[in-house]
C-alpha positions, -999 to 999 in steps of 0.1 A, spaced: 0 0 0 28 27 12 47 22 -29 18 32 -45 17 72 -56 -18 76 -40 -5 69 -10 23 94 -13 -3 117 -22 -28 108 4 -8 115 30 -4 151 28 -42 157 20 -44 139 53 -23 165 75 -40 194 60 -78 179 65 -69 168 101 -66 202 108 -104 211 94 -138 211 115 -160 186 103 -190 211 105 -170 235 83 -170 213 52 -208 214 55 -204 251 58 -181 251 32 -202 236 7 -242 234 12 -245 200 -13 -217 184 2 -248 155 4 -253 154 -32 -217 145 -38 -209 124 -11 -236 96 -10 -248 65 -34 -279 55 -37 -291 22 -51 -328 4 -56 -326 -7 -19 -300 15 -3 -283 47 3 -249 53 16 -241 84 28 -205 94 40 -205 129 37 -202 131 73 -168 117 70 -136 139 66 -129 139 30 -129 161 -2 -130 157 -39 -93 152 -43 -90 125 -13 -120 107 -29 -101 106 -62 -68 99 -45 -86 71 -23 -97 59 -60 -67 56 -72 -54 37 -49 -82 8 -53 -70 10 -88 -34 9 -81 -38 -24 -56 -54 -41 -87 -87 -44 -68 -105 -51 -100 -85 -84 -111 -82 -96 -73 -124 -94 -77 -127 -109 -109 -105 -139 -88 -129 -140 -60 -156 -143 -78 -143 -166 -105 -133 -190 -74 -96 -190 -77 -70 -199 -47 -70 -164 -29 -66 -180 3 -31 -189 -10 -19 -199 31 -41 -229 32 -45 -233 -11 -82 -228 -10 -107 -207 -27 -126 -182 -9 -163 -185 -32 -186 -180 -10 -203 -160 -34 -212 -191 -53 -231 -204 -23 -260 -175 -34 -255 -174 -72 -294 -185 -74 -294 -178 -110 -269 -202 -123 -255 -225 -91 -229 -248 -90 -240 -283 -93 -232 -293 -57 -249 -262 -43 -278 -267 -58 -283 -303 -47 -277 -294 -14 -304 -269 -16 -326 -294 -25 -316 -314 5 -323 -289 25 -354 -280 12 -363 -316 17 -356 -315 56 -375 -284 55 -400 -295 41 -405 -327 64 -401 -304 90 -430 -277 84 -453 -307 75 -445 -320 110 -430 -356 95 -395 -349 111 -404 -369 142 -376 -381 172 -377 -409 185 -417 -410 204 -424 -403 171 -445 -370 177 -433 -344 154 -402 -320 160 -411 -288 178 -377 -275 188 -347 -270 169 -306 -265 187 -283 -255 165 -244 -264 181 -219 -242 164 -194 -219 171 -178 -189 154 -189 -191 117 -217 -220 122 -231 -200 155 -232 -163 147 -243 -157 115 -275 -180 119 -280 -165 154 -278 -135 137 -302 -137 107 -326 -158 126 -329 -132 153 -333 -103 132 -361 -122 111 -381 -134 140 -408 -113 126 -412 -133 95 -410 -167 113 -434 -189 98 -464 -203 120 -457 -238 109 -417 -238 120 -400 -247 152 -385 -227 175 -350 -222 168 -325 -216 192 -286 -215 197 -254 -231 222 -223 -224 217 -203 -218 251 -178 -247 257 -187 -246 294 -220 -261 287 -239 -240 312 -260 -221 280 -270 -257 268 -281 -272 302 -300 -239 310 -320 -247 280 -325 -289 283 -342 -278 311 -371 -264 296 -372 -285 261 -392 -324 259 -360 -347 248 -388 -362 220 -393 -334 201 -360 -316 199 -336 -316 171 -298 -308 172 -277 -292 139 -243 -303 145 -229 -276 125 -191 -273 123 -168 -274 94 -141 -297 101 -163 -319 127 -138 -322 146 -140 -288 166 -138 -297 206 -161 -267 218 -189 -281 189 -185 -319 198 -184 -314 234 -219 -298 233 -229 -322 208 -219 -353 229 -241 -338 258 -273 -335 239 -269 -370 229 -265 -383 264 -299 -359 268 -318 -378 247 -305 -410 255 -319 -408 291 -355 -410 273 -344 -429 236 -351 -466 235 -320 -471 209 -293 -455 198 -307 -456 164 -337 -438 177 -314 -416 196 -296 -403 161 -330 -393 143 -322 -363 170 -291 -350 148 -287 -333 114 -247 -329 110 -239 -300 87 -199 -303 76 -169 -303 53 -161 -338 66 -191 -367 59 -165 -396 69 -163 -376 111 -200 -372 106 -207 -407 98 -178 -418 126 -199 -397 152 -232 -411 141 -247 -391 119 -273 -407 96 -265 -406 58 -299 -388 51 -294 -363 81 -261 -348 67 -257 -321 48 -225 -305 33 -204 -279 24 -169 -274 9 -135 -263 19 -140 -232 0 -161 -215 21 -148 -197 52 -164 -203 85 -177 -170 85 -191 -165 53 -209 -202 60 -243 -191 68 -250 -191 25 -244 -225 30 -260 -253 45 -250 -241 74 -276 -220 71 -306 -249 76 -315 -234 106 -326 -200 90 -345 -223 66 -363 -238 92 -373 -208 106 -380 -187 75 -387 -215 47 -367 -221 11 -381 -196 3 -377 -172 25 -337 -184 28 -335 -181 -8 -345 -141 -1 -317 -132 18 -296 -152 -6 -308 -135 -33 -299 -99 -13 -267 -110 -8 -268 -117 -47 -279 -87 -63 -251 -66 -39 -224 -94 -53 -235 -83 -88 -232 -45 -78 -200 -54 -60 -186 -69 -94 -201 -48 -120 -205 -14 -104 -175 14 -108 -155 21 -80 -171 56 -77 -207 44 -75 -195 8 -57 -209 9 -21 -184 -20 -6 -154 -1 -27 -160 30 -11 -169 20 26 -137 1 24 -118 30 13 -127 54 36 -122 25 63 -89 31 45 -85 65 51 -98 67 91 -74 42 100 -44 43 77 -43 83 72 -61 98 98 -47 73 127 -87 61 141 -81 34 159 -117 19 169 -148 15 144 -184 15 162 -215 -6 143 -245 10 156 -283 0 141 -308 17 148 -329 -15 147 -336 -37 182 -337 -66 155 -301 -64 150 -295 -66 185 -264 -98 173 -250 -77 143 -222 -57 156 -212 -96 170 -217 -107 137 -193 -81 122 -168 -82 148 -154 -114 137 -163 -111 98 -137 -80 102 -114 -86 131 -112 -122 126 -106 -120 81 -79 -84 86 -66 -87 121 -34 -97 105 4 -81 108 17 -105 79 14 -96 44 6 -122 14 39 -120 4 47 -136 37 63 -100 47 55 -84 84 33 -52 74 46 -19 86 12 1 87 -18 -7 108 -46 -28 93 -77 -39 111 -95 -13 138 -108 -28 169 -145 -31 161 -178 -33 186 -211 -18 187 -245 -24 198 -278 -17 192 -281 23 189 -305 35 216 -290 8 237 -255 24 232 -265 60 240 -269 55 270 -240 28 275 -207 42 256 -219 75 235 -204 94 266 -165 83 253 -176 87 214 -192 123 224 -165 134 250 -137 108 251 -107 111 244 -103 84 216 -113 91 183 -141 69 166 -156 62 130 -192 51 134 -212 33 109 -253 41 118 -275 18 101 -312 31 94 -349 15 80 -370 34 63 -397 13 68 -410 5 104 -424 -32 119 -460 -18 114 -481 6 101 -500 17 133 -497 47 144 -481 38 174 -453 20 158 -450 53 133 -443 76 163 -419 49 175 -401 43 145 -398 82 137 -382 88 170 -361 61 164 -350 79 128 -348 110 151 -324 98 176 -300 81 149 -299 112 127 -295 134 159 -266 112 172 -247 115 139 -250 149 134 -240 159 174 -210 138 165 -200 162 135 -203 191 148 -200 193 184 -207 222 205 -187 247 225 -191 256 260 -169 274 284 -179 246 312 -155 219 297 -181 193 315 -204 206 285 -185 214 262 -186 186 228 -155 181 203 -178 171 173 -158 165 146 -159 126 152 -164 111 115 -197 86 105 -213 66 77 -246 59 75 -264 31 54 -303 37 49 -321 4 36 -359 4 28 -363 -18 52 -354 -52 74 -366 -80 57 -348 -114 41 -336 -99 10 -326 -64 22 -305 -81 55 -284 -102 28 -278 -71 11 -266 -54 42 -243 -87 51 -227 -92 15 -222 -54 18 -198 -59 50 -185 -88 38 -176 -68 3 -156 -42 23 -135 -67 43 -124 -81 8 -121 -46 -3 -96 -37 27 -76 -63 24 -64 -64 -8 -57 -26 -6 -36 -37 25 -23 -66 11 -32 -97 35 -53 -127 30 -86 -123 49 -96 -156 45 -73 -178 74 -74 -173 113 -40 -186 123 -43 -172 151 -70 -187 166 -47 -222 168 -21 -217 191 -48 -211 220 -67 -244 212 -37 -264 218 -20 -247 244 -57 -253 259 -53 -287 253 -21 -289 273 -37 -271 299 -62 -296 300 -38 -327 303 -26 -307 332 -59 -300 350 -65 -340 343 -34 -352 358 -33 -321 386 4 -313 378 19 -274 371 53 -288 349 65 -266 328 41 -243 329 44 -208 336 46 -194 370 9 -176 365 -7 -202 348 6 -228 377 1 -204 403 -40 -196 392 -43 -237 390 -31 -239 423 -55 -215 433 -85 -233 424 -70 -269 440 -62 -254 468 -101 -240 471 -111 -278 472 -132 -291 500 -123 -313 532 -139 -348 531 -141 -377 552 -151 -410 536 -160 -437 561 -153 -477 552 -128 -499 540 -142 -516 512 -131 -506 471 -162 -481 468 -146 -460 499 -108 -464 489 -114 -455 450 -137 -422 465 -113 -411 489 -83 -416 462 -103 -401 435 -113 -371 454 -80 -363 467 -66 -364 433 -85 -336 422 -75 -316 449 -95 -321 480 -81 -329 509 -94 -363 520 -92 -385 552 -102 -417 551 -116 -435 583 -110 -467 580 -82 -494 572 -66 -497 533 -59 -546 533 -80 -541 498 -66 -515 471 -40 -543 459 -73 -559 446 -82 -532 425 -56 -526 399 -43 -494 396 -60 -485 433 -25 -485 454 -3 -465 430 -33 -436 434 -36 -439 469 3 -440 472 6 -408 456 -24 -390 467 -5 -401 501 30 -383 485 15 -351 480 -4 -347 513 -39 -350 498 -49 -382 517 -45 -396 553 -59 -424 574 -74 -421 601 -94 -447 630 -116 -416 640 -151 -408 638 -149 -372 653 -137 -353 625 -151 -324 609 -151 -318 572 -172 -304 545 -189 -335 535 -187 -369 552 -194 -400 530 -201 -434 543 -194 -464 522 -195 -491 540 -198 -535 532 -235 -551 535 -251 -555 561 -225 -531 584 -257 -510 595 -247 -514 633 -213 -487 626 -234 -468 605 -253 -458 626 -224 -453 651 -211 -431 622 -243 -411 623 -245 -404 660 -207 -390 655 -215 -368 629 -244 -355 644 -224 -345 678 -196 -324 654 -200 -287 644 -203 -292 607 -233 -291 591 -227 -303 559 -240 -331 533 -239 -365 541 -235 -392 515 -240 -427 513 -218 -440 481 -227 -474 469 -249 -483 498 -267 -517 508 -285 -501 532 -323 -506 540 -344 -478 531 -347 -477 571 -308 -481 576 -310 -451 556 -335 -427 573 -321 -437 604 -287 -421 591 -306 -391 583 -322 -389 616 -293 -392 634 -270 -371 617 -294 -346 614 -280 -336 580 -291 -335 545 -286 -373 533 -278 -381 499 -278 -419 482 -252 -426 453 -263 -461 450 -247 -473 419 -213 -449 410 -183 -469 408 -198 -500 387 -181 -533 395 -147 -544 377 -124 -513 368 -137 -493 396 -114 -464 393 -124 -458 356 -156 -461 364 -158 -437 393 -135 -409 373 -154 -415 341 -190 -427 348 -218 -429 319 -243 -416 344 -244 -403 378 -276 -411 403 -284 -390 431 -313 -397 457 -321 -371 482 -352 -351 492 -327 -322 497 -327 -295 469 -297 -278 484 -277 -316 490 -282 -323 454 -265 -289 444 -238 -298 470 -234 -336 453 -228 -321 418 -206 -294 430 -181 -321 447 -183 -346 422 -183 -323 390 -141 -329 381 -155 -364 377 -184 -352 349 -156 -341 329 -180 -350 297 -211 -334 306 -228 -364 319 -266 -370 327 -272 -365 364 -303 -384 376 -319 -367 402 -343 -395 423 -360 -398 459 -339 -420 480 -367 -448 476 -365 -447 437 -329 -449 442 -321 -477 462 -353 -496 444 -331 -489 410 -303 -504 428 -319 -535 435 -335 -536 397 -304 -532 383 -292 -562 402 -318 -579 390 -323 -573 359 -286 -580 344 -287 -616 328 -315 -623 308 -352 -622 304 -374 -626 327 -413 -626 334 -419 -613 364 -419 -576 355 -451 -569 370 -445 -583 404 -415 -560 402 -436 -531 393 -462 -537 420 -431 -533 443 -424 -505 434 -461 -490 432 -461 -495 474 -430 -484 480 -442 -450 462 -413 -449 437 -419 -435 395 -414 -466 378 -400 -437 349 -371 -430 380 -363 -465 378 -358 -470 339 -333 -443 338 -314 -458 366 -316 -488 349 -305 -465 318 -274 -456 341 -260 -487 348 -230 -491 320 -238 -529 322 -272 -523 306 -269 -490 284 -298 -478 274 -322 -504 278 -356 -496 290 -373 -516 314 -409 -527 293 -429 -559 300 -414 -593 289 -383 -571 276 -363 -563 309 -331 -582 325 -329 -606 351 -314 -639 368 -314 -667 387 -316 -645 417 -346 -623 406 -367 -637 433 -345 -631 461 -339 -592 455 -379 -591 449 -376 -600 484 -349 -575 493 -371 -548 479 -402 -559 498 -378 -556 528 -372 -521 519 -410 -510 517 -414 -528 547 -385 -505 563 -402 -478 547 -433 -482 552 -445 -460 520 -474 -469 509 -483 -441 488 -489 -459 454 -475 -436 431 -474 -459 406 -504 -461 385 -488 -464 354 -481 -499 356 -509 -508 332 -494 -489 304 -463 -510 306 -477 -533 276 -487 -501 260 -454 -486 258 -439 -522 246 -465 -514 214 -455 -481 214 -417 -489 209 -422 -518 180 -439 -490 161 -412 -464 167 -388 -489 158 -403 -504 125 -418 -465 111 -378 -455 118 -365 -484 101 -380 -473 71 -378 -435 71 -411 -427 82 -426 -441 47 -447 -475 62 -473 -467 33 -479 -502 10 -451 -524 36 -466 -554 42 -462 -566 79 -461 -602 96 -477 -604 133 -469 -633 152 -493 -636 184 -520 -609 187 -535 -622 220 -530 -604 253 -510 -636 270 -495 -663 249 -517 -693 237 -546 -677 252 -580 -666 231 -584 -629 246 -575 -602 226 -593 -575 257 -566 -549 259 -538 -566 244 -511 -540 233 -512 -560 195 -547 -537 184 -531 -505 192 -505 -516 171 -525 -530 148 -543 -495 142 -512 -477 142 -501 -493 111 -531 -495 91 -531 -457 93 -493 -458 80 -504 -474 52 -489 -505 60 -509 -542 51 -511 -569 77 -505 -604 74 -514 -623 110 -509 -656 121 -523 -665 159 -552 -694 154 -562 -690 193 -578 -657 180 -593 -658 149 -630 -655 157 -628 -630 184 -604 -612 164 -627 -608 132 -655 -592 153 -629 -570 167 -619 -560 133 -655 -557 116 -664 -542 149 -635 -513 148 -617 -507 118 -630 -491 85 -635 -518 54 -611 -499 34 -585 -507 60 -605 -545 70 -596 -553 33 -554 -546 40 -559 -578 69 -551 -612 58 -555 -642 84 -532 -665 80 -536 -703 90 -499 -713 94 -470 -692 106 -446 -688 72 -474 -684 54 -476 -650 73 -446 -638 62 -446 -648 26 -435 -613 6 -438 -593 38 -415 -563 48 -410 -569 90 -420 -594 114 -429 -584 143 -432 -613 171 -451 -598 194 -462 -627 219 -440 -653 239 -452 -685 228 -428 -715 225 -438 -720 188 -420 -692 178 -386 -699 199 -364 -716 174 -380 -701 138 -367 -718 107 -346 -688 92 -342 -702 61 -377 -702 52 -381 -663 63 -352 -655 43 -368 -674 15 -404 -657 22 -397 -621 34 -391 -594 10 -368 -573 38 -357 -599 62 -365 -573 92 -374 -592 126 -390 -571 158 -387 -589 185 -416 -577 210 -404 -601 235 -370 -609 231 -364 -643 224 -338 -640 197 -304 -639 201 -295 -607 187 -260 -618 171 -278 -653 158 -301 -630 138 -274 -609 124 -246 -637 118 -278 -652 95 -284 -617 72 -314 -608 95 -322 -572 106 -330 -575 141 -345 -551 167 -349 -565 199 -370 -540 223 -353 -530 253 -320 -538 238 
């Protein structure tokens, strides 16, 4: 920039106008408007307010011209390497060519507009299979701000039939969680949106809302109908579990923060329709053709990037503020500040040179009468000078009268604002006396809609280019947003294994701070549970004692070397005690040992501390348990299941899911707070009652082997004890043994030794001695068994069940039996026939009482789709799915050969479970096994 003769003549012009009045150009010449604005279809640009003349426009010109601005846009827009530090092209502007798109855009649009599409006609359904109602997008930088932004702004024109749309991006989760809160896991949808996939802030997030919905999903498969990916990268979307027809793609080519023209931008879709997304990119068109075709001295973009130019490069303004006067573009200035900061905040030139002017201004703004009365003060009497761009409607949000007077104020304020800027006024009390002469733009659009914000974005976005090539740097990397990812991944590794080594003295030292603000805990026992929670804890920083003796860590592996040096560094100690006070006191003793519990109790109640008591891995009666509460007169809290059996230390530092019983709002916040180094991934946190707690405790026990039968006694249980049989399936849910299996009739896990913890739960309500019967659901357990075969079949097939043909074997309510009163089978029945689907049934106990049934119920139209079949292979004879849907004996060992042979889709459901899932698959079968 500093070789060319224009900026060897600029610089001159520069001292001598530095030295004018900005009012006194006005004065100087009454149509100083007429020559220093543009005005387009949709827009006017007016920069007369800024401190130039004739000659410095001309000059400023020139040196546009003398950068070869015109051949470096021909490049841009002809999609050549220009980003020539990672070899890429920069063409975003093909992502809105809607005249003549590329290929691959346009068949992403069409994707798109498919999802949309099945989205506003409510067929985009989770895993319940009720229709999507919210929709998260999970991006950061480029993938978070400009769909926040658009989306925002656009509210207006949301469409009735579209979700609601909202955004996550902070890596430290607490945006996301505040908003789970308040959304129904079954109908909300997640955009994974991030251009390499591989970002650790996006994934992070991501990995949380799928441990969301997994507390409630039946499958993972179900669990993925939750996530639309949108990347550079299909192979890490497939790896993470995105499903082929829920990606969509972009291209190396585009920037991150130019990616909301591409399919990044599904969430302003959603909101706004194709339609209304092809608008804005149509906007953001027609100023790309103006941009390309226009001359420099009628070329908006040209021109606000020269006189960006001239603040900062000649007349040393170091800050530019955005400032619409539009509540709508409450995210822009956000938007812009890493469009500009993030594209020219660079020091190295393309030729790989170090740059010996300055180049990008430290940019921020806000929403204009927000700003007044936040930082106008410093742009009004400061004693920095500022360049403002004002950004103006014509058109208001309504035409009442009310919204007239409030839009004309609102016109009245931002034309005030600007003009007290230019020209100041004097007063001998400096405390009111006003500089003026700070410089402005101001862009005047007709009004905020689709089409005129993707003008005003491609406008921005113009000027960057614009700036950069006049100062000579590629705006299209960020190198230096790296080095603080990995040096944050070192930091990490240091957090994880609580050392300071070669770190710096500041960084160590603020580390050490936090450790060292760590809480003092007593754990009481001797068995694994209490040794692994004393050594854990003390290894991220507390300072543990543990009451009790240490003859078993050498069976754990791994269990003495952490205790050893948790030992070392003074973070652990023994002790024989039960008299000491601490901020939490934990009690994890072997079963049975309810005698020293309680002696524990009684100590803890005659110390001074007040604090949370928990019971970690308890086999204590529910009595044993309120009799701990009672005497310790503390806040109890049960952790019935953390460290699972096996690799106990890995399971306790790295659980899939953490339980917590108490009736004590303010113990549960103290749990999470002492156990959150060890949710180091986000993880689901199920908050119980005690009762529900120690009931999933015993279930899970019970429920680990194999199938069983006796679900309802089980559920009767826990209908006197009082405890939500819904509590119990995701503790169930939480137990890494079992995954995610739900706990439905005839589908739930069990053993040999099911009868004997039925026993030990009828202990615990007779300990209890709840008999509130909370439990009225139980009926509906067959229900939801129906419920789930559906899901599973209308998701096998994409939601399209119309002309399948379906096998049911067994429609009666218990197996061989004649009654169909009830039975679970009709719902499912129903539920089918309205999906199109034709039915092919073989159960002979039935026939008669299920053809009144069926003449009774069911329109002929649908009647006429039923075919009763006399023998079972005959049912499945050029059939889609079977679903097997009863546990009869006939159907244990089914001749596989003869389905194969039969079935058009070799697809088995199996209602009850009484196929070996791995037998099915070794044998080319599609199997989904409820529960499983």
């Amino acid at each position: 920039m500093i070789e060319t003769q224009a900026f060897s003549k600029l610089k001159p012009l520069a001292e001598s106008i530095k030295q004018t009045h900005l009012k006194s150009l006005f004065t100087d010449d009454v149509n100083r408007f007429e020559q220093f604005h543009v005005q387009t279809e949709h827009l006017l640009y007016d920069f007369s307010k800024q401190k130039i003349d004739s000659e410095v426009l001309q000059e400023l010109l020139n040196l546009a011209t003398e950068s070869d601005l015109q051949p470096w846009i021909e490049k841009l827009f002809a999609g050549e390497k220009i980003n020539q530090t990672e070899d890429r092209a920069a063409w975003h502007t093909a992502l809105r060519d809607i005249n003549n798109p590329l290929p691959e855009v346009a068949q992403q649009w069409h994707k798109m507009e498919d999802l949309v599409d099945l989205m506003h006609s409510h067929q985009l359904r989770g895993f319940s299979g009720n229709a999507i109602t919210d929709v998260v997008n999970i991006g950061v930088g480029g993938s978070d701000l400009g769909p926040l932004m658009i989306t925002y702004a656009l509210e207006s024109d949301k469409l009735s039939i579209a979700p609601d749309i909202h955004f996550v991006s902070t890596l430290d989760a607490r945006q996301l969680q505040r908003l789970l809160k308040k959304l129904n896991p079954s109908t909300t949808l997640f955009i994974v949106a991030s251009k390499s996939f591989t970002t650790i802030d996006t994934l992070s997030l991501a990995e949380t809302a799928k441990e969301w919905i997994e507390t409630s999903s039946p499958s993972d498969a179900s669990t993925l109908r939750h996530f639309i990916g949108i990347s550079t990268n299909p192979t890490k979307m497939t790896e993470w579990g995105i499903l082929p027809q829920l990606q969509l793609e972009f291209w190396d080519w585009v920037g991150g923060r130019y990616s909301l023209w591409s399919a990044i931008g599904l969430s302003i879709a959603f909101k706004l329709g194709m339609q209304g997304y092809k608008d804005l990119l149509a906007g953001a068109h027609a100023m790309d053709t103006h941009f390309k075709t226009t001359p420099f001295a009628e070329n908006i973009p040209v021109l606000l990037g020269l006189i960006g130019i001239w603040n900062t490069n000649f007349l040393d303004l170091t800050a530019q503020a955005i400032l619409p006067y539009d509540s709508r573009l409450k995210y822009f200035a956000s938007y812009l500040e890493q469009l500009e900061m993030e594209s020219n905040g660079k020091s190295t030139r393309r030729d790989g040179k170090a740059t010996t002017y300055r180049t990008c201004p430290v940019l921020w703004g806000e929403v204009g009468p927000n700003a007044q009365h936040a930082f106008y003060q410093l742009l009004h009497q400061g004693t920095e000078r500022v360049m403002s761009d004002f950004i103006l409607f014509t058109q208001g949000q309504s035409s009442s009268e009310r919204s007239k007077f409030h839009h004309n104020l609102n016109i009245a304020n931002c034309l005030a604002q600007s003009r007290a800027l230019m020209i100041g006024k004097s007063s001998k009390d400096l405390n009111k006396n006003y500089p003026g002469d700070q410089v402005s733009n101001t862009l005047l659009l007709n009004q905020l809609d689709a089409y005129h914000l993707g003008m005003l974005v491609a406008l921005y976005e113009h000027k960057v280019f614009v700036q950069s090539v006049v100062w000579k740097i590629n705006p299209f990397d960020q190198w230096g947003v790296e080095l603080g990812k990995k040096l944050a991944v070192d930091i990490l590794a240091h957090i994880d294994t609580h050392t300071t080594e070669e770190l710096d003295t500041s960084t160590a030292g603020i580390l050490n701070t936090i450790w060292k603000q760590k809480m003092k805990i007593n754990v009481f026992g001797s068995n694994i549970s209490a040794l692994v929670c004393a050594g854990c804890l003390a290894e991220t920083g507390n300072q543990v004692t543990l009451i009790g003796n240490r003859d078993k860590e050498r069976s754990e592996p791994g269990l003495l070397k952490l205790l050893d040096t948790q030992l070392d560094a003074g973070r652990l100690e023994f002790s024989t005690g039960y008299d000491i006070d601490a901020d939490y006191q934990i009690i994890s003793l072997e079963p049975g040992n309810c005698s020293e519990a309680k002696l524990i109790a009684k100590s803890l109640a005659a110390g001074t501390n007040a604090n949370t008591c928990l019971i970690v891995r308890s086999n204590f009666t529910m009595g044993t348990f309120k009799t701990i509460t009672e005497l310790s007169q503390k806040p109890c809290i049960m952790n019935p299941d953390f460290a699972p059996e096996g690799r106990a230390i890995v399971g306790f530092m790295r659980p899939d899911r953490i339980i917590i019983g108490s009736h004590a709002p303010q113990a549960i916040k103290s749990f999470k707070r002492l156990f959150s180094p060890f949710n180091r991934n986000h993880n689901v946190i199920i908050e119980m009652s005690p009762e529900s707690a120690e009931l999933t405790k015993y279930a899970t026990n019970a429920m680990l082997a194999t199938r069983i039968s006796l679900m309802n006694e089980l559920a009767q249980a826990a209908e006197h004890l009082g405890a939500d049989i819904e509590e119990v399936r995701q503790g169930l849910g939480a137990d890494q043994r079992i995954g995610q299996a739900y706990l439905y009739a005839g589908t739930g896990f069990g053993g040999a030794d099911f009868e004997i913890d039925l026993s030990r739960i009828q202990k615990i309500i007779h300990d209890s001695g709840s008999e509130e019967g909370l439990l009225k659901a139980v009926s509906l357990i067959n229900e939801q068994q129906k419920e789930v075969l559906f899901r599973k079949i209308w998701q096998h097939f994409n939601c399209q069940l119309d002309n399948k043909t379906v096998a049911l074997w067994g429609v009666s309510y218990k197996p061989n039996s004649n009654s169909i009163e009830g039975a679970p089978s009709l719902s499912l029945i129903k539920a089918l026939l309205n999906q199109g689907c034709s039915l092919k049934i073989f159960d002979p106990m039935i026939e008669t009482n299920f053809t009144m049934w069926m003449r009774e119920t069911l329109p002929l139209e649908q009647q006429k789709r039923i075919e009763i079949c006399a023998d079972m292979y005959e049912a499945t004879e050029q059939t889609d799915a079977l679903c097997v849907i009863t546990e009869w004996q006939l159907f244990y060992s089914p001749n596989l050969d003869t389905l194969r042979t039969n079935m058009r889709t070799p697809i088995i459901l199996d209602g009850r479970n009484l196929y070996d899932k791995q037998w099915l698959e070794e044998n080319q079968f599609i199997y989904y096994g409820i529960g499983r």
